[in-house]
N, C-alpha and C positions, 0 to 999 in steps of 0.2 A: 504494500500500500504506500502511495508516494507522501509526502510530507503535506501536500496540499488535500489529500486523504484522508490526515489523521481521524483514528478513533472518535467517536463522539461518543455516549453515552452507552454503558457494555449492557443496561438493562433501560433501552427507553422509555419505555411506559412509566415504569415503577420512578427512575431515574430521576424525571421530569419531572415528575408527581413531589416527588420530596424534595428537588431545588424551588418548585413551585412556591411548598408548603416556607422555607423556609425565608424566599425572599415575600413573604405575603408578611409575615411574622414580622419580619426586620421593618417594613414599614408599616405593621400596627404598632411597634414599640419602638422608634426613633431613638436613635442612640444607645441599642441594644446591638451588641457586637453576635454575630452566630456563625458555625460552621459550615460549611458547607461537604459534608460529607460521602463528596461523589466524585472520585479518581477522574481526572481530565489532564490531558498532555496537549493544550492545544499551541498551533501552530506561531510563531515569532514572539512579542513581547506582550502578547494577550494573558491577562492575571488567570488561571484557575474556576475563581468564583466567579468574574467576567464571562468566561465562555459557558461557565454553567447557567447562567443568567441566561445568555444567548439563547443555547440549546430550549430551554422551558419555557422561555417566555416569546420568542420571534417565531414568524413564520412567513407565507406567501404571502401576507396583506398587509404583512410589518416592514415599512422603510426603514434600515439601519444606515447612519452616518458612520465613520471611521475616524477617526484623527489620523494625521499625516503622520504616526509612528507605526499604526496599523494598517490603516492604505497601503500605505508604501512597502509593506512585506509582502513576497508572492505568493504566500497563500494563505492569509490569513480571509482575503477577502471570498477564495473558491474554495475553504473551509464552513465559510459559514454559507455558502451559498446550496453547497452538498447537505451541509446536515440540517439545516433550517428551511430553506428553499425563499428567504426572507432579499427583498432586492435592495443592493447596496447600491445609495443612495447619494451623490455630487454636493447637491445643495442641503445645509446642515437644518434648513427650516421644514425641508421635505421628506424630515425623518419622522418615526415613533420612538427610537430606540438610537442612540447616541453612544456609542463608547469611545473612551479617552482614556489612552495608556497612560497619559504624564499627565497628572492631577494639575502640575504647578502649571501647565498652559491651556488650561482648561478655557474654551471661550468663552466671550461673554455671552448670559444667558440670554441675552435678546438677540443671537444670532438664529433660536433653536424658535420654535412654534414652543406659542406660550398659551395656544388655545383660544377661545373667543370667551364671552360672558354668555354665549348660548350654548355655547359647547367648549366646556372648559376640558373637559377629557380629549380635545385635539390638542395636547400638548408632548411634549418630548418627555422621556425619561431616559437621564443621564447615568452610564453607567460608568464610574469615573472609579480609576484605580490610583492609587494613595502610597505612603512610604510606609501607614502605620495606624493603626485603629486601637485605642483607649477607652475603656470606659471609666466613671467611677476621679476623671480629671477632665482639666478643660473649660469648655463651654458648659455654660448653662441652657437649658433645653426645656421647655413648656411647651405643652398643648396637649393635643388629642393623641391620646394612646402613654401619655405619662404620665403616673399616678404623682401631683406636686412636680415634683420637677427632677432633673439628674442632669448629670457630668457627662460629654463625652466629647469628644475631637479626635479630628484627622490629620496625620501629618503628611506632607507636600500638598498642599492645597496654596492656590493665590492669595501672595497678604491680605487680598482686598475680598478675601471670601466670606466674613461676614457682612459687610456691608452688602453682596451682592444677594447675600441668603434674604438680610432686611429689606431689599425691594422686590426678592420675588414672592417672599412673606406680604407684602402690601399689592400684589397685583390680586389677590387671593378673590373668585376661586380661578383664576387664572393661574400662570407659573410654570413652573418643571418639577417633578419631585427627583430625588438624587442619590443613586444606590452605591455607596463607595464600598471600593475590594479592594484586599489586600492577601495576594498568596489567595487559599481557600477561607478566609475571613469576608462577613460581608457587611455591611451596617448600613440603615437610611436616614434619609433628611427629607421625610414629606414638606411637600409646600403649607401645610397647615402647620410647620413648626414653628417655634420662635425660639432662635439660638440667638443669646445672647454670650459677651466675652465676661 
């Protein structure tokens, strides 16, 4: 099997079903760090939990964008296109599904579809891979799905990444929600959060 081949999921039904369950989990409890318990070798500098995310959540009616770390490997794009059948996508507005190897160049979020006020659910979901996930330190974190409030942060993210959480937090229910990986680690930042420093 060539490199642009690799393996995707050795039990897909089952597979899918439990990276489902767990990136569904990570954004009812924001800033809850969780495993991702399902062996992937995928192709170039795509994280682990990144491609497992891929695999469960994209498909034929899901536009994925690339950042120019994963673009530009040859097969990271005729990887996903084998195991998802999901068409990767040029312009980063005419995606559903966004990933980003290098957190600290992460664009700005008004580059992505932030959805309408009649349909906020056309918006991007970034799957943005990190130097390093925390719970327990950091940011402070309110809202839905936190019981009072908790600690958590990511390391390589843009200095300016609170401020930009605080205006996608103010487009609400517009926005991007935000699934960072690290290795097979995975944690979110729904758009209903409020991360404060």
């Amino acid at each position: 099997m060539s490199a642009a081949l690799a393996a995707g999921f050795a039990s897909p039904v089952h597979d899918a079903q439990a990276v489902f369950r767990c990136v569904m989990m990570a954004m009812a409890r924001p800033g809850t760090v969780r495993r991702i318990a399902v062996p992937l070798d995928p192709p170039g500098c795509m994280q682990p939990a990144a491609a497992a995310a891929a695999l469960a959540l994209c498909d034929f009616e899901t536009p994925v964008w690339l950042d120019e770390a994963l673009s530009s490997h040859p097969h990271v794009r005729e990887w996903l296109r084998f195991h998802t059948g999901a068409p990767v996508v040029a312009a980063s507005r005419a995606a559903a599904f966004a990933f980003v190897a290098d957190g600290r160049a992460l664009p700005a979020f008004s580059t992505f579809a932030l959805g309408t006020l009649d349909y906020p659910d056309r918006s991007v979901t970034a799957v943005v891979a990190v130097d390093a996930l925390h719970e327990g330190m950091g940011w402070r974190l309110t809202g839905p799905g936190i019981p009072g409030e908790t600690r958590f942060i990511a390391e390589g993210l843009p200095a300016d990444m609170l401020d930009r959480l605080a205006g996608n937090r103010g487009l609400f229910p517009r926005g991007i929600d935000i699934v960072l990986v690290c290795g097979d680690r995975i944690a979110a930042l729904p758009r209903t959060t409020i991360v404060e420093a």
